[in-house]
C-alpha positions as MATLAB code, in Angstrom:
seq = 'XXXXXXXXXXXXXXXXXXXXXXXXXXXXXXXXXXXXXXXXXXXXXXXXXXXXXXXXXXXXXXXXXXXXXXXXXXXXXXXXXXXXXXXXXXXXXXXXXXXXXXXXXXXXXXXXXXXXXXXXXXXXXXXXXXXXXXXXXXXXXXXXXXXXXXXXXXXXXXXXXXXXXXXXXXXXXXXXXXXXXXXXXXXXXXXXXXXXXXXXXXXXXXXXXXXXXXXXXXXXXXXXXXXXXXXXXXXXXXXXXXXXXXXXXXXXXXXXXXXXXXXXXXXXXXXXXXXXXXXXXXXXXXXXXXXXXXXXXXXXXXXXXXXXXXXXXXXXXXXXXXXXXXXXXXXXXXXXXXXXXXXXXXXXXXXXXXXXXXXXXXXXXXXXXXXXXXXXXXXXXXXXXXXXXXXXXXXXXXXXXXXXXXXXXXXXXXXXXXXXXXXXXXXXXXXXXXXXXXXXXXXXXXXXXXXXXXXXXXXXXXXXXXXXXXXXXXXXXXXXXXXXXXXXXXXXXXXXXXXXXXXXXXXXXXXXXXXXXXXXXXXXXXXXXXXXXXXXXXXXXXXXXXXXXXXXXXXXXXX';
ca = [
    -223.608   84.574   67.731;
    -224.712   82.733   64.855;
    -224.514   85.984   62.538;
    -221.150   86.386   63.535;
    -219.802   82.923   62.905;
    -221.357   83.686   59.628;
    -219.107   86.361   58.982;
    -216.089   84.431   59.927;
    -217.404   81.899   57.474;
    -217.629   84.399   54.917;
    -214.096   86.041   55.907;
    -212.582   82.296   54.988;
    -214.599   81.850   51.617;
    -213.084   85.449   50.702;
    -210.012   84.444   51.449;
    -210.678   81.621   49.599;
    -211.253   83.466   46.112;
    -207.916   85.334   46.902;
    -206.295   81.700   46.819;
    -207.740   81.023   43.809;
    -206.797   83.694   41.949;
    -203.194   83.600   42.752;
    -203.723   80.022   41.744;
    -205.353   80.459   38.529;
    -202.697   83.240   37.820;
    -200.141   80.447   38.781;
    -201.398   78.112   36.142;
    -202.193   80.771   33.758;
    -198.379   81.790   33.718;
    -196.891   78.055   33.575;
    -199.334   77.034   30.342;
    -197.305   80.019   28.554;
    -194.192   78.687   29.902;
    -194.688   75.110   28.861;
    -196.241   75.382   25.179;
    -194.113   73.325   22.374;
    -193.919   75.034   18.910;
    -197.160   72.857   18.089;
    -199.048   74.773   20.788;
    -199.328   71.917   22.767;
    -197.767   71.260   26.320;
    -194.176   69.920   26.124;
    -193.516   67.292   28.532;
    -189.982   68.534   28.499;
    -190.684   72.196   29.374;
    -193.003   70.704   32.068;
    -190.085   69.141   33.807;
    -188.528   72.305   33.881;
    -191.034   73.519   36.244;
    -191.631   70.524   38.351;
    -191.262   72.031   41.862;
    -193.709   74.903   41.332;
    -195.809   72.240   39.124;
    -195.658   69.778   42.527;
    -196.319   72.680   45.087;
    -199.450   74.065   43.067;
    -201.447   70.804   42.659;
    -200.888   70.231   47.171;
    -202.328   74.010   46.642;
    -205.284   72.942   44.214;
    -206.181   70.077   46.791;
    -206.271   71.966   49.885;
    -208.432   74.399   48.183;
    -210.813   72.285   47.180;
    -211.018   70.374   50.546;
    -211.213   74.170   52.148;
    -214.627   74.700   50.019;
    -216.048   71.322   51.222;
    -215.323   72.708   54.223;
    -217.143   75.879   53.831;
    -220.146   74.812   52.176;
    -220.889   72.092   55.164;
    -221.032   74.967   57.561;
    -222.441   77.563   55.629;
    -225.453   74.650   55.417;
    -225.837   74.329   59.284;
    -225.752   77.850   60.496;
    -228.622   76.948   62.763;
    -227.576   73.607   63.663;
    -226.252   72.702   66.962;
    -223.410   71.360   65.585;
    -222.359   74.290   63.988;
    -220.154   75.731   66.547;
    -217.654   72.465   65.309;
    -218.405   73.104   61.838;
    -217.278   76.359   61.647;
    -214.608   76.205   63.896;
    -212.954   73.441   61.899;
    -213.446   75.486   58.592;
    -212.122   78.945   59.512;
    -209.271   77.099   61.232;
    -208.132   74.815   58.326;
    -208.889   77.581   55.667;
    -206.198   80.013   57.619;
    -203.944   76.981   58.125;
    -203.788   76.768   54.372;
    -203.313   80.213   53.192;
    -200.621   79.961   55.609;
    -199.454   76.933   53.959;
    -199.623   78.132   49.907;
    -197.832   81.774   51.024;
    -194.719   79.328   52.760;
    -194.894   77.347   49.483;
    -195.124   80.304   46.725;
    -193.595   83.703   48.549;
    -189.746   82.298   48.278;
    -190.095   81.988   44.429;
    -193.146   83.627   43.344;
    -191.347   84.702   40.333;
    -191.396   81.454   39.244;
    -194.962   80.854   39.611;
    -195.062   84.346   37.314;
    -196.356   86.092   40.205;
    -195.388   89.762   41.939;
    -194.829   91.178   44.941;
    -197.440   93.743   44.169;
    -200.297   90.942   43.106;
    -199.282   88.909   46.089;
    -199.771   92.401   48.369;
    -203.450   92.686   46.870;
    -204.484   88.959   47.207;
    -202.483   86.730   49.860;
    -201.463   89.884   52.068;
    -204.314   91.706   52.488;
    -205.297   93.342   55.717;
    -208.416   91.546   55.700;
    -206.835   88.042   54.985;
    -203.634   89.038   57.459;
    -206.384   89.711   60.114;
    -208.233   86.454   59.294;
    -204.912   84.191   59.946;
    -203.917   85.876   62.775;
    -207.445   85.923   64.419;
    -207.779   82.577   63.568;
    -204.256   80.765   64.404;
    -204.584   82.262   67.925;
    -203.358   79.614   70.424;
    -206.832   80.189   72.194;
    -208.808   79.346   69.500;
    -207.212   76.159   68.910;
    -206.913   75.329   72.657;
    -211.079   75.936   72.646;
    -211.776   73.372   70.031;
    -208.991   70.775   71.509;
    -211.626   71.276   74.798;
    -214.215   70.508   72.698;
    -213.034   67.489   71.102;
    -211.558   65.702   74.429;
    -215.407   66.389   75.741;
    -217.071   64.755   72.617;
    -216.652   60.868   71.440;
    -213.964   60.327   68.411;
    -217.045   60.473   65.757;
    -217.941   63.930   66.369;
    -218.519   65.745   63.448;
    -219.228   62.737   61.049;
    -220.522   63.737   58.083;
    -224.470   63.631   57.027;
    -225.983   60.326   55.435;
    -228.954   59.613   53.991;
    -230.742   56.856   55.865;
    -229.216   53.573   54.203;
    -225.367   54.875   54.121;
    -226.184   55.514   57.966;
    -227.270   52.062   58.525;
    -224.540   50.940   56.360;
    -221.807   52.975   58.213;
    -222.970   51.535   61.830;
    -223.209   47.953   60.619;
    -219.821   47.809   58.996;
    -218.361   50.254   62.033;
    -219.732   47.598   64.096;
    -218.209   44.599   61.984;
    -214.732   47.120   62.234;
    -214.652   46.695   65.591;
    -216.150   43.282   67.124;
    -214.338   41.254   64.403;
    -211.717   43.393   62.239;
    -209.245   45.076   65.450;
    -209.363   41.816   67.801;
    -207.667   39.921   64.806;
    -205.569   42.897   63.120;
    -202.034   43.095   65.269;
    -201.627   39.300   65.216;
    -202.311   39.421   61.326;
    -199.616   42.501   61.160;
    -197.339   41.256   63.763;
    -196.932   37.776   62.302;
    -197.347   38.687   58.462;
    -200.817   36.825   58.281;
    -202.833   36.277   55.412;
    -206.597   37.957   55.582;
    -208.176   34.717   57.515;
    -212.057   33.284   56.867;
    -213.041   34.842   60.032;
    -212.821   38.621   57.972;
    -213.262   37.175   54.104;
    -216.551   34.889   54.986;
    -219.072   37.667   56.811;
    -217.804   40.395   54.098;
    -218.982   38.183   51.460;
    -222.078   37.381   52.787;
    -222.341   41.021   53.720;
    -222.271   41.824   49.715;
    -218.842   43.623   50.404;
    -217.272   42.613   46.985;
    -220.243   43.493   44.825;
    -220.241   47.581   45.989;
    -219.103   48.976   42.563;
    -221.139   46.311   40.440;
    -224.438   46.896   38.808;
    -227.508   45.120   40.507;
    -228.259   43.167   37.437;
    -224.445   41.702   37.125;
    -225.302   40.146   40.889;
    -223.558   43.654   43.152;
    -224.977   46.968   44.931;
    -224.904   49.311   42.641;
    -228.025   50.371   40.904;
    -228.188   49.382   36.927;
    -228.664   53.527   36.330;
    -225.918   55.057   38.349;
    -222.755   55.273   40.487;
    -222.697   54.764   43.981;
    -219.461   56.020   45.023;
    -220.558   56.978   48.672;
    -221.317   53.534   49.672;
    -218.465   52.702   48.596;
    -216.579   55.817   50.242;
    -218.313   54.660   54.019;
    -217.857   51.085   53.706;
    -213.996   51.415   53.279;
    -213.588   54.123   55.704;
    -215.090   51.712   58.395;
    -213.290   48.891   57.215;
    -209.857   50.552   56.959;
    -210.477   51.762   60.892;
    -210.543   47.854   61.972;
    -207.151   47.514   59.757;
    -205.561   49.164   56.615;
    -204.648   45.569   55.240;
    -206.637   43.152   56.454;
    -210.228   44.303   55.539;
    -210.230   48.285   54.375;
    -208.024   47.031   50.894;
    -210.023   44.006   50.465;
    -212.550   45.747   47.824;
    -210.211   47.877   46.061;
    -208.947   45.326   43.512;
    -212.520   44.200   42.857;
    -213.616   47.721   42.167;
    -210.497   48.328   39.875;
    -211.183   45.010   38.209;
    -215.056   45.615   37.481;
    -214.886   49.251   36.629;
    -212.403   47.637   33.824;
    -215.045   45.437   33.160;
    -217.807   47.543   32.879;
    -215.930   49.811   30.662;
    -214.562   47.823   27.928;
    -215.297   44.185   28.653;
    -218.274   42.611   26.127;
    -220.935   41.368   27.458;
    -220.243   37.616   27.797;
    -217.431   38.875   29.703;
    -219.338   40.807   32.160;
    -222.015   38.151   32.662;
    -219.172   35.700   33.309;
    -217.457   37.661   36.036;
    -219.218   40.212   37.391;
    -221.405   37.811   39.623;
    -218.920   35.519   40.317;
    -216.870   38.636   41.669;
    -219.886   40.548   43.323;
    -220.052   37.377   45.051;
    -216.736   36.866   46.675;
    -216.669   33.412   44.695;
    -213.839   34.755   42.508;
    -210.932   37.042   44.287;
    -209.012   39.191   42.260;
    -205.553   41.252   42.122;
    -203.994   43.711   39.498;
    -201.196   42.858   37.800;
    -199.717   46.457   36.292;
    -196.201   47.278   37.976;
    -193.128   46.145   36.736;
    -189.700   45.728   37.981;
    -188.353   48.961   35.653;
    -191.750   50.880   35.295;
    -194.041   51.977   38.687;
    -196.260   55.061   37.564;
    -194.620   54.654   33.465;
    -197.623   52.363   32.393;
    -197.143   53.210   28.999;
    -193.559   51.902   29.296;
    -194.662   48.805   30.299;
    -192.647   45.022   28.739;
    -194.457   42.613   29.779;
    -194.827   40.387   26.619;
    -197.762   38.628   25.072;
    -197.771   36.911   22.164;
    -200.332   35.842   19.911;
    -200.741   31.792   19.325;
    -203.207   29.962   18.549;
    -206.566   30.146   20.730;
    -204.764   32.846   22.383;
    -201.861   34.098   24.052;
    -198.992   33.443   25.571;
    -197.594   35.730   28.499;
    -193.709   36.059   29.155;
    -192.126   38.366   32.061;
    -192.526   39.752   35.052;
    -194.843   41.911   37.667;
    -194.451   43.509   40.978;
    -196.325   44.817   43.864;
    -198.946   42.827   43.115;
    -201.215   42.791   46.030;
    -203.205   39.814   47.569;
    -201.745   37.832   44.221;
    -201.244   34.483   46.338;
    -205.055   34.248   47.038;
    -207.025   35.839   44.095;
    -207.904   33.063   41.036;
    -207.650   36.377   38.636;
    -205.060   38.761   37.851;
    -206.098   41.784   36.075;
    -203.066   41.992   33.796;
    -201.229   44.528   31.823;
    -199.175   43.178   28.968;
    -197.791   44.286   25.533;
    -199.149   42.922   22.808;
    -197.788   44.801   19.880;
    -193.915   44.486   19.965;
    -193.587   47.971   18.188;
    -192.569   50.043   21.135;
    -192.761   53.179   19.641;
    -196.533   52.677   19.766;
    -196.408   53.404   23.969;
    -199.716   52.738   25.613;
    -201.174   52.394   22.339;
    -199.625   48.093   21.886;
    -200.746   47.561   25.325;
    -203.564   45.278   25.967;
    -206.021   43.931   29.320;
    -205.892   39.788   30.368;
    -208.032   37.860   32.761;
    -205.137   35.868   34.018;
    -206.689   33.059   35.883;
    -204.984   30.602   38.554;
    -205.328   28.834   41.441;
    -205.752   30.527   44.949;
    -203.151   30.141   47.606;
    -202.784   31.160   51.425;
    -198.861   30.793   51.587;
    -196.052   33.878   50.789;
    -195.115   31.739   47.208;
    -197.323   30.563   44.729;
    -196.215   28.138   41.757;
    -198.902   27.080   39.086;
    -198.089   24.838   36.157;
    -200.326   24.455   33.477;
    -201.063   20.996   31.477;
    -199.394   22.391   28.513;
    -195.819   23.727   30.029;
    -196.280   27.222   30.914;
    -196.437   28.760   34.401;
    -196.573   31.119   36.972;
    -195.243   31.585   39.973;
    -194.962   34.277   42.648;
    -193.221   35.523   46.223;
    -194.724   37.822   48.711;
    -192.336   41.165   49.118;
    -191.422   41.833   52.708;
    -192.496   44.835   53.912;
    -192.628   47.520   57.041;
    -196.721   47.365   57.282;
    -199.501   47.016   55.392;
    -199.806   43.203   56.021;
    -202.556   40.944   55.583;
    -202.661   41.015   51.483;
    -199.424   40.511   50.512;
    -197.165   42.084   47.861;
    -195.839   40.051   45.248;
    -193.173   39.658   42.440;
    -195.158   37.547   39.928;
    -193.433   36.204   37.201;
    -195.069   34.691   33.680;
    -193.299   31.509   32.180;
    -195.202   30.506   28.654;
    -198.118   30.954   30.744;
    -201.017   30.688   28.358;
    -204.123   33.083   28.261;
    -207.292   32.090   25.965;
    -208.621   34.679   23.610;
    -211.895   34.598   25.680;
    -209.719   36.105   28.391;
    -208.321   38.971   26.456;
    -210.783   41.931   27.661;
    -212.956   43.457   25.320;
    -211.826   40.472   22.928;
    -210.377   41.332   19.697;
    -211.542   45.059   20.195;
    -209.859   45.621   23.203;
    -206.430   44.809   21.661;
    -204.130   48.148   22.143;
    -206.992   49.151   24.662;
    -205.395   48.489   28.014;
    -204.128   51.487   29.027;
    -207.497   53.202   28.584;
    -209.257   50.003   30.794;
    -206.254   50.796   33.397;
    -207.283   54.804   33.675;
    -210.929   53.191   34.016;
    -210.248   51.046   36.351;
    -208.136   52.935   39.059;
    -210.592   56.469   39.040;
    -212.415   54.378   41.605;
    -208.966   53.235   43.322;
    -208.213   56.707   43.703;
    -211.180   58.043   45.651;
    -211.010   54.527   47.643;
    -207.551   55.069   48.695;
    -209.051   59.055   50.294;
    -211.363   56.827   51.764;
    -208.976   54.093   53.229;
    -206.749   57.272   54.346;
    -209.838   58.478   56.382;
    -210.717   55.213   58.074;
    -206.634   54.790   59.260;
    -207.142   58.824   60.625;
    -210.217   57.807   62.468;
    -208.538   54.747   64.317;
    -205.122   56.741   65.163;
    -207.482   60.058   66.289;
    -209.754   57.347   68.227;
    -206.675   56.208   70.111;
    -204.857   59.228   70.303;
    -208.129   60.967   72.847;
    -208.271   57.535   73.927;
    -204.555   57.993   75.866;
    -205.048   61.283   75.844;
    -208.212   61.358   77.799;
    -206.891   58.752   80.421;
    -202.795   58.794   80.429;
    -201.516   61.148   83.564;
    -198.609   62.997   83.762;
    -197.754   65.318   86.479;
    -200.843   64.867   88.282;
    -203.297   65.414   84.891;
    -204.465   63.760   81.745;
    -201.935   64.508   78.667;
    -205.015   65.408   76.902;
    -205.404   68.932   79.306;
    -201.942   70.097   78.442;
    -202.485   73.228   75.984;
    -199.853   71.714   73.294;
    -201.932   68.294   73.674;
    -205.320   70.229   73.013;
    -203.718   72.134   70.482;
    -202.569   68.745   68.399;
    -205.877   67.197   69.013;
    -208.001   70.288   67.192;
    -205.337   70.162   64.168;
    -206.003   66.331   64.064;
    -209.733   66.607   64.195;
    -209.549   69.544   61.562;
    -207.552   67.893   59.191;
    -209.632   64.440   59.309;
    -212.651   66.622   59.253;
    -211.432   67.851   56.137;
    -210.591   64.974   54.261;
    -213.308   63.383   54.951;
    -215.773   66.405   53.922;
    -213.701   66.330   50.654;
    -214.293   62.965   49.818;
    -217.671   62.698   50.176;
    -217.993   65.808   47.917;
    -215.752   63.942   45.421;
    -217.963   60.906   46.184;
    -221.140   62.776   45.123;
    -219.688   64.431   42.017;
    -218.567   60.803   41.058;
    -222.029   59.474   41.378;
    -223.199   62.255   38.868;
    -220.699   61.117   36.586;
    -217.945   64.078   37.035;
    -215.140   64.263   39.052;
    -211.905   62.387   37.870;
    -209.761   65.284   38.783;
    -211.036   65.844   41.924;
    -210.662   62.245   43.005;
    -206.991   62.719   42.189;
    -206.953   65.563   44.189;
    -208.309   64.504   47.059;
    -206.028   60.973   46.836;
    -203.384   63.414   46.980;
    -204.291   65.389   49.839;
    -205.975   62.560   52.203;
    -202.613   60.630   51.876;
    -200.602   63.105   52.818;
    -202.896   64.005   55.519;
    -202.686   60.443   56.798;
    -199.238   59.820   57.335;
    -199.190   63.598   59.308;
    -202.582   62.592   61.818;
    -201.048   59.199   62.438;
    -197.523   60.094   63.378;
    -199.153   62.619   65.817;
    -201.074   59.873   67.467;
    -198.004   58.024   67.642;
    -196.324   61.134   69.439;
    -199.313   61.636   72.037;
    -198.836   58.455   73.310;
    -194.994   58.905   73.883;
    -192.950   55.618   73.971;
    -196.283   53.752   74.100;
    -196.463   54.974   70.491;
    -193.432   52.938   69.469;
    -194.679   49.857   71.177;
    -195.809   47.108   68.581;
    -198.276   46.248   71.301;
    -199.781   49.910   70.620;
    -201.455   50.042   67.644;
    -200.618   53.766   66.659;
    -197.640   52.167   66.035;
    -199.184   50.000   63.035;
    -201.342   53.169   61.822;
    -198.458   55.198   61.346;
    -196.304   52.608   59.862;
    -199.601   51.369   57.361;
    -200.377   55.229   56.448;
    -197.007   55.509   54.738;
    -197.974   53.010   51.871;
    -200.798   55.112   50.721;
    -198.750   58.255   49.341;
    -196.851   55.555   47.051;
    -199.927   53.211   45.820;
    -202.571   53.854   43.425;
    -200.395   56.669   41.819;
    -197.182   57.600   43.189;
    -197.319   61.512   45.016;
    -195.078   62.581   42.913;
    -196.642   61.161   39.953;
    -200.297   62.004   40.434;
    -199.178   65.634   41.361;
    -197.333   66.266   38.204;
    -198.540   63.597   35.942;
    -201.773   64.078   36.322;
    -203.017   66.997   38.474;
    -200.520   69.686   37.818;
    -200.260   68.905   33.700;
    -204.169   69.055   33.725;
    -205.239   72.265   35.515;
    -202.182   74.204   33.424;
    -203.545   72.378   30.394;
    -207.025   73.653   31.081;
    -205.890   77.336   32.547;
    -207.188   80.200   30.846;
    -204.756   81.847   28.409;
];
């Protein structure tokens, strides 16, 4: 058995290169298609080719996540949990060749493709045989068995020793103290109460992505994205809002920090933000410009021990109670300069619980700010902040006087860890709706037996469990390339795909549990409605899939 699993594993990885090929053909063809006279891409004859552009990067993603996929299980041939393993694989590698010949067959011409090269790649016998063997009602019916016979966590990925530890404690934490307090803090628009902020302090929750001798986690000599990764997965299980965000702005904030604050700068905040003493939120978006950061009008102006701040911000979360805002602001007038005039403040202020905030300083200026009402995600607070003559020192400008027209670059550094932290706060959301959905499934009757036995029930419940088991396998593969310094693109990639996937898992838990599912007392209901914010934060789908995936891989294609 186990050397013939290991031929279905290598039937997928085949497939696999096939994929790639039409992919790398795909990019190939589009970097011809978008060169300016200069030789360099042209933004405008990019936008001529957004669809395909769009399409290919959700095909780049999926990919990658299939090989995460592959590797796992071509590691535990002789494991007893390999059975899983390579079930999951083969099925979620057929799913997705599926999935890239719906997306490129109806305009492969565009793509710069033929009917002949998609005949020797995509339409193989071999590959044909592989989907068809593989979609096959009964082999997704046997792994929905095996799934309502296991517990939810089946299939968690390997940890050393500490990030095992670390993932039961803060599972633990998730549940006892997190999902008791999370529908009364969505239901009633709640602020994140002592009860979660106090023991996450004194847990050392803030001080994950800051060095050990700045007061945090991390080790002095590298990365440690993958305590990071399981921390926030666990977190954002006990609720999206109300604990798995809570370290995102302080890892945005000290990666900023780290890469272009000086020294005085670091010592000063670092430990007081390691330590939960200081909270933090970013202050980027603006009214007219989301994703457009170099388009950004916020206006600072130079005065006398520092600067003064005029204009306005949006969507900026947990604002009310941090005493920082990381802030983007202009501080060359000259326009034409883009990113290049834009420049990083330490904005500080006073901390407040309520939905407005007002802070007026001794010498005139001020601040003030009201929460946005949303659908979900509740528990931070979003909020339109707007700067009156609010004053900044030059102390607080970071990177001081060589960080001037620097911002931009501190932004980029900053959200690469937001990115793979939003994957992971899209896995921990999965893992509470698939928890809930075999939950219901395993105990809600209908027609004399559990939902869960029905062969369309079992058949949602293996894509669920495939999909989360990819995800997840893909950001911890992200996570480790992170920690070895590499992997910026893939942790856009895998933003992409984990956000997508998490709106998809958790409307299907909502379905399983029928009209239950649209209860607000049922909290697939919340899971659904909070997965739908993380395909617009920390880079807009659209953005991050033309912007930034898409314009890369055809910039890097070979000729």
């Amino acid at each position: 058995m186990s050397q013939q699993n290991n031929v279905r594993i290598q039937q997928a990885t085949q497939a696999m290169d096939a994929v790639q090929s039409i992919l790398n053909r795909a990019f190939s063809y589009l970097k011809q298609q978008t060169k300016g006279p200069d030789g360099r891409l042209s933004a405008t004859r990019l936008d001529d080719y957004q669809l395909v552009s769009y399409d290919l990067a959700f095909c780049a993603a999926e990919v990658r996540a299939a090989r995460s996929m592959l590797q796992v299980a071509e590691g535990r041939l002789n494991d007893e949990h390999f059975p899983f393993e390579e079930r999951t694989a083969v099925l979620f590698c057929a799913e997705i060749i599926e999935n890239i010949r719906a997306r490129i067959q109806p305009r492969y011409r565009e793509y710069g493709l033929t009917r002949e090269l998609l005949a020797e790649t995509l339409e193989t016998q071999s590959v044909l045989e592989f989907c068809e063997s593989e979609l096959s009602t009964l082999r997704y019916v046997e792994l929905g068995g095996m799934v309502l016979s296991q517990t939810a966590h089946y299939g968690e990925p390997e940890l050393d020793e500490d990030k095992a530890i670390m993932r039961e404690t803060f599972r633990d934490f998730a549940t006892e103290i997190v999902q008791p307090l999370s529908e009364s803090i969505h239901r009633e628009d709640l602020i994140v109460p002592d009860e979660i902020l106090q023991p996450l302090t004194e847990m050392g929750c803030f001080g994950l992505s800051i060095p050990e001798q700045y007061g945090g986690l991390q080790p002095d000599t590298r990365e440690d994205n993958m305590g990071m990764i399981v921390v926030t997965e666990e977190l954002s299980r006990g609720s999206l809002a109300a604990a798995g965000s809570l370290i995102t702005r302080p890892e945005i904030l000290s990666r900023a920090l780290l890469a272009g604050g000086t020294e005085d700068q670091k010592k000063s905040w670092l430990p007081k933000l390691a330590s939960g003493e200081t909270l933090c939120a970013v202050a980027i978006t603006e009214p007219d410009y989301g994703s457009d950061v170099a388009g950004m009008k916020l206006r600072a102006e130079k005065v006398e021990g520092g600067w003064i701040l005029n204009g306005a911000k949006t969507w900026c979360t947990f604002a009310g109670k941090a005493s920082v805002l990381l802030t983007l602001a202009r501080t060359n007038p000259d326009r034409t300069l883009g990113h290049k005039g834009l420049s990083m403040f330490l904005v500080e202020k006073p901390g407040s619980d309520g939905h407005e905030f007002q802070h007026q300083q001794n010498r005139g200026g001020m601040i003030t700010g009201k929460a946005i009402t949303t659908i979900g995600y509740r528990g931070m607070h979003s909020y339109d902040v707007f700067f009156d003559q609010y004053f900044v020192p030059d102390c607080n400008l970071l990177g001081e006087e060589a960080g001037l027209g620097k911002g931009f670059y501190y932004t980029m550094a900053g959200f690469a860890g937001g990115r793979i932290q939003t994957a992971a706060r899209a896995n921990g959301v999965m893992k509470a709706a698939l928890e809930q959905a075999l939950r219901y499934a395993r105990e809600r009757k209908v027609f004399g037996a559990p939902i869960g036995e029905y062969q369309l029930s079992m058949v949602k419940l293996a894509r669920m469990v495939t999909l989360l088991r990819a995800s997840r396998l893909f950001t911890y593969a992200v996570g480790g390339l992170m920690d070895r310094g590499e992997g910026q693109m893939e942790a856009s990639l895998v933003k992409l795909f984990a956000c997508k996937t998490s709106e998809w898992l958790c409307r299907e838990a909502m379905q399983i549990h029928g009209g239950m599912g649209y209860a607000e007392e049922s909290a697939v209901s919340r899971y659904w409605i909070d997965s739908r914010v993380l395909s617009i934060f920390e880079g807009a789908e659209e953005t991050l899939a033309l912007k930034v995936i898409a314009r890369s891989l055809i910039e890097n294609a070979r000729e």
